[in-house]
ZAMARGU-4260 file (C-alpha; in steps of 0.2 Angstrom, whole numbers, plus 5000, padded with zeros to 4 digits):
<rodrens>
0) 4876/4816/5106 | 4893/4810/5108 | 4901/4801/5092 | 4913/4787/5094 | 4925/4780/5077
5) 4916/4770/5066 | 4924/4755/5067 | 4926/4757/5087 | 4911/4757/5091 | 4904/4744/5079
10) 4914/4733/5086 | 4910/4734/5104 | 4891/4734/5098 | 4895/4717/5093 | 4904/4713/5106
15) 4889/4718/5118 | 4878/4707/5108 | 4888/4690/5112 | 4889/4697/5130 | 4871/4697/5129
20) 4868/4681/5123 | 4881/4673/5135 | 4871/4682/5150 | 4853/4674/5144 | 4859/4657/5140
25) 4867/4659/5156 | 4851/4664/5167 | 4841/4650/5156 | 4853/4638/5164 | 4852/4642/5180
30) 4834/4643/5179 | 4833/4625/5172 | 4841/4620/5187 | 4830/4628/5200 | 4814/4621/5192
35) 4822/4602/5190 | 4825/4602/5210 | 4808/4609/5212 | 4799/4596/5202 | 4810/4584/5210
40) 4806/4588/5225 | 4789/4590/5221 | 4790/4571/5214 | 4795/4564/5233 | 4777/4570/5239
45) 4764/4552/5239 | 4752/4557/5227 | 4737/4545/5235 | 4732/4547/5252 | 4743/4540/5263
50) 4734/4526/5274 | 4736/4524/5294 | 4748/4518/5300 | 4746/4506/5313 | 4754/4513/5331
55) 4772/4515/5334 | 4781/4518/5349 | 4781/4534/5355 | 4801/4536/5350 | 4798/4530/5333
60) 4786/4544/5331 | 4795/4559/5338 | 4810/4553/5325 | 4798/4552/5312 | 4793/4570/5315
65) 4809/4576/5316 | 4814/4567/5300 | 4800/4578/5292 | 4805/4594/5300 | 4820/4593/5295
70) 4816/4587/5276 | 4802/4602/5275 | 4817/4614/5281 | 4828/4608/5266 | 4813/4612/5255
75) 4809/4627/5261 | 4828/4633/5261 | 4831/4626/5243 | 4815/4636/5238 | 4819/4652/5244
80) 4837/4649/5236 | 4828/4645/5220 | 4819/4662/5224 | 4834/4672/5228 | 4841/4666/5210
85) 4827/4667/5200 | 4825/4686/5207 | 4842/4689/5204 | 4839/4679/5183 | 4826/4692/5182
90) 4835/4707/5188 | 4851/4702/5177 | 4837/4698/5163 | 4830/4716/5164 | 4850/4725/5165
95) 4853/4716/5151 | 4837/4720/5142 | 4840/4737/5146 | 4859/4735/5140 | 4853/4728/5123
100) 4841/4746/5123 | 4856/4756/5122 | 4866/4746/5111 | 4850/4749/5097 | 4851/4764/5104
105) 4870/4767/5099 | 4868/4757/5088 | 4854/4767/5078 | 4865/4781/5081 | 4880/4777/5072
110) 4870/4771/5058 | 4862/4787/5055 | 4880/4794/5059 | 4889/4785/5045 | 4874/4789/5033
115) 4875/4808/5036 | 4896/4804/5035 | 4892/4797/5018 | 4879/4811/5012 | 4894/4823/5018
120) 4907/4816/5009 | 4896/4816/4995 | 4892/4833/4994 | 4912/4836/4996 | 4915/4826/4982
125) 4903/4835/4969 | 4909/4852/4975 | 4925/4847/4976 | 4923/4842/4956 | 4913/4859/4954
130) 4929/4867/4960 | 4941/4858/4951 | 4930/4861/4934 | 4929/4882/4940 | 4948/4883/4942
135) 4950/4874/4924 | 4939/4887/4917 | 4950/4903/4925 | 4965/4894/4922 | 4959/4894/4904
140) 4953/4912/4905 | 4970/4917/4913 | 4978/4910/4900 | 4968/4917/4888 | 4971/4935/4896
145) 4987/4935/4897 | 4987/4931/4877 | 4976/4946/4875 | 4987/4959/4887 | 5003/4954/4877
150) 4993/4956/4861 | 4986/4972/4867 | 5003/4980/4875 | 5013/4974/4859 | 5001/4985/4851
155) 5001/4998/4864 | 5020/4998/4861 | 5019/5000/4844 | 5006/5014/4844 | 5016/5025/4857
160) 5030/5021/4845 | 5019/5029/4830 | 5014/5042/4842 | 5030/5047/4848 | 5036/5050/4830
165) 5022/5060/4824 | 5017/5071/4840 | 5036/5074/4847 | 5043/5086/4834 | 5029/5097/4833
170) 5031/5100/4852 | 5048/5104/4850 | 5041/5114/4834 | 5034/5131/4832 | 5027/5140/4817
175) 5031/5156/4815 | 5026/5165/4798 | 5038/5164/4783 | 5044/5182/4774 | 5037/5186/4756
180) 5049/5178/4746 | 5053/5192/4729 | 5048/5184/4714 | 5057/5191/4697 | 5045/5201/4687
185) 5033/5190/4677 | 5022/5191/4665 | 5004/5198/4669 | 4992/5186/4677 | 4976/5189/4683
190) 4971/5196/4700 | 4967/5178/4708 | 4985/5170/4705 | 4991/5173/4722 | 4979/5163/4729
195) 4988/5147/4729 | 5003/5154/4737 | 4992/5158/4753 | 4985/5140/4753 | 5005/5131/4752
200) 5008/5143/4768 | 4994/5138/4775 | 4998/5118/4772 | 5015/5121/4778 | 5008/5129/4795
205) 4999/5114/4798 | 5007/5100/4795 | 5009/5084/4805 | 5001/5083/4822 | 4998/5097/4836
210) 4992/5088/4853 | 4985/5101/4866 | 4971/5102/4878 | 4953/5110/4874 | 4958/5123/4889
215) 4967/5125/4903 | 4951/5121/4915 | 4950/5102/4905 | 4970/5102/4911 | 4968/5105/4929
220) 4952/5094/4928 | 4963/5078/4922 | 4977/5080/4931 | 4966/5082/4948 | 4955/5066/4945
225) 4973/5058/4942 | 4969/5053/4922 | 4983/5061/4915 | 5001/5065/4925 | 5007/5082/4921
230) 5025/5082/4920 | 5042/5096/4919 | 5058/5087/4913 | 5074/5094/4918 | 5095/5088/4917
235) 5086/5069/4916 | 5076/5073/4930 | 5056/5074/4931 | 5042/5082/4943 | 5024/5079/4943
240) 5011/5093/4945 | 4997/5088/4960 | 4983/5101/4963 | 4980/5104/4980 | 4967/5116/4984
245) 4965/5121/4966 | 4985/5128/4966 | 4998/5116/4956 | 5012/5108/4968 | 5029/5099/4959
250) 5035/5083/4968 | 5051/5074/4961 | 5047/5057/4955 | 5056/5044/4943 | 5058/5048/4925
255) 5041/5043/4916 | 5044/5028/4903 | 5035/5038/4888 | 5025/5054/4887 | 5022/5066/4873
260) 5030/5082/4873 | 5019/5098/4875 | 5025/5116/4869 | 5030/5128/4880 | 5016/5141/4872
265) 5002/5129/4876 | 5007/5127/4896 | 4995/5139/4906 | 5003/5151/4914 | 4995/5144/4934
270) 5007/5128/4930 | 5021/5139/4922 | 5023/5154/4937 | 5022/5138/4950 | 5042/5135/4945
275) 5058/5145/4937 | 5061/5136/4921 | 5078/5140/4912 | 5074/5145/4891 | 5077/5130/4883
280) 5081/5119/4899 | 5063/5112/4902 | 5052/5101/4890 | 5033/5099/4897 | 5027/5082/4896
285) 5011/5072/4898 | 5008/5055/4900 | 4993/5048/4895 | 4982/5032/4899 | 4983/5017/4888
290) 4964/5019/4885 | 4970/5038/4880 | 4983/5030/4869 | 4975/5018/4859 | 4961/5032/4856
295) 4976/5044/4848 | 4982/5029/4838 | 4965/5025/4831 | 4961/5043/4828 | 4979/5046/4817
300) 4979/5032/4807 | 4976/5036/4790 | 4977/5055/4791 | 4989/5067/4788 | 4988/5081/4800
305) 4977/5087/4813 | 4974/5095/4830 | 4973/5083/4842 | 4962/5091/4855 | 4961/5082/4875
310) 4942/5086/4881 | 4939/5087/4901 | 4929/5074/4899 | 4943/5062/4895 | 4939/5060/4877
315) 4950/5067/4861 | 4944/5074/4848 | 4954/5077/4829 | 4951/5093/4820 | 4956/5104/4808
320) 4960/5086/4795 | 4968/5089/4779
</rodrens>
């Protein structure tokens, strides 16, 4: 079906319509005129029988005849004309009963046109309002996420910050046993008094925060699944350890933003004989996850000291809690 403009073809419907009219006020005109010269025609006919007329001349007769002739020939010439134009009334009667047809036709069409136009623009209009009330709600919820990320990475800062502090000096720190101090002679004592001198060692040894993995298989499991980057830091520079095919290869990428400082002793020895480290030149560092992060944060707050352990699982675990 072809669609024509609203308006454009409205207004040539209509404009068909006078046409129409013009053409049957027309035809009823013309046919007017064919049946008044029939009737009058008809009219000039005697309607009682015509008497005889008494003898005429032979020359007044053959006139008379004539005369006739020639007045039925009139007749029958103005009847077939009247035929001829009442065939061609009907014939423009029937086109333009046909042209009104189509014009309902179209006419029908464009109605049912501009109703499915209006249901369409409808439907436009309510989803266009469902839309507009959905990107109000993830405006809101944007907004509302972005308050929540600078909450969460303000405490995120501040954990790392508490993190850093507590973990990074006992990387750097290792315990080695302290000497028997000589005590001046003292009085007798009985045999359970040296008993609180091996606790104070033992609460000096462990002091503060010692972060290591549960073993070097839950190591090389992390760092190949990507949740933790295993770093070696040296001269300002840093490589990541990748595992490819099980063996540890170093790649040199930018300096990490924060990581905690592992000791040397805890490194296994696959990551350590995969590089020449220079004593004392080399710190080994881990970077973990936020998620990692905030779990270490919750896990130290409010203790003292305490092992740290990373499981292969992901998760840490605090032991050893004074």
């Amino acid at each position: 079906m072809i669609r024509y403009p609203s308006r454009l073809i409205t207004q040539d419907a209509f404009t068909d319509m006078e046409m129409l009219q013009t053409d049957v006020m027309r035809f009823m005109a013309i046919l007017g005129l064919c049946l008044t010269a029939i009737f009058a025609l008809v009219q000039t006919f005697p309607r009682t029988p015509v008497q005889a007329a008494p003898a005429l001349p032979e020359t007044d007769s053959t006139a008379a005849h004539e005369a006739l002739q020639s007045k039925l020939q009139q007749l029958q010439q103005a009847l077939r004309s009247a035929s001829g134009s009442l065939t061609r009334a009907e014939a423009e009667t029937a086109a333009l009963q046909t042209g009104l047809q189509q014009t309902r036709g179209r006419l029908q069409s464009v109605t049912a046109s501009l109703a499915e136009n209006k249901m369409k623009q409808a439907r436009l209009l309510r989803q266009q309002r469902a839309d507009a009330r959905v990107v109000v709600q993830l405006r809101e919820q944007l907004a509302s996420l972005q308050v929540q990320n600078s909450h969460d990475l303000a405490a995120l800062e501040k954990s790392r910050s508490q993190v850093r502090a507590l973990s990074k000096p006992q990387a750097q720190k290792i315990v080695q046993p302290k000497p028997a101090i000589q005590q001046p002679p003292s009085p007798p004592q009985p045999a359970a008094a040296p008993r609180p001198e091996t606790k104070a060692k033992a609460v000096e040894a462990t002091s503060g925060f010692t972060l290591r993995f549960a073993s070097p298989e839950a190591l090389e499991a992390l760092i190949d699944r990507g949740t933790i980057r295993f770093f070696i830091l040296r001269k300002g520079k840093a490589r990541l350890y990748r595992l490819q095919g099980g063996i540890p290869r170093l790649s040199a990428v930018p300096m990490p933003v924060s990581f905690h400082e592992m000791a040397a002793d805890t490194v296994p020895d696959k990551f350590r004989s995969s590089t020449e480290p220079v004593p004392g030149d080399v710190i080994w560092a881990v970077a973990l996850p936020s998620s990692l992060e905030r779990r270490l944060s919750q896990l130290v707050r409010g203790q003292n000291s305490g092992v740290l352990e990373i499981q292969a699982n992901g998760t840490i675990r605090l032991r050893g809690v004074q």
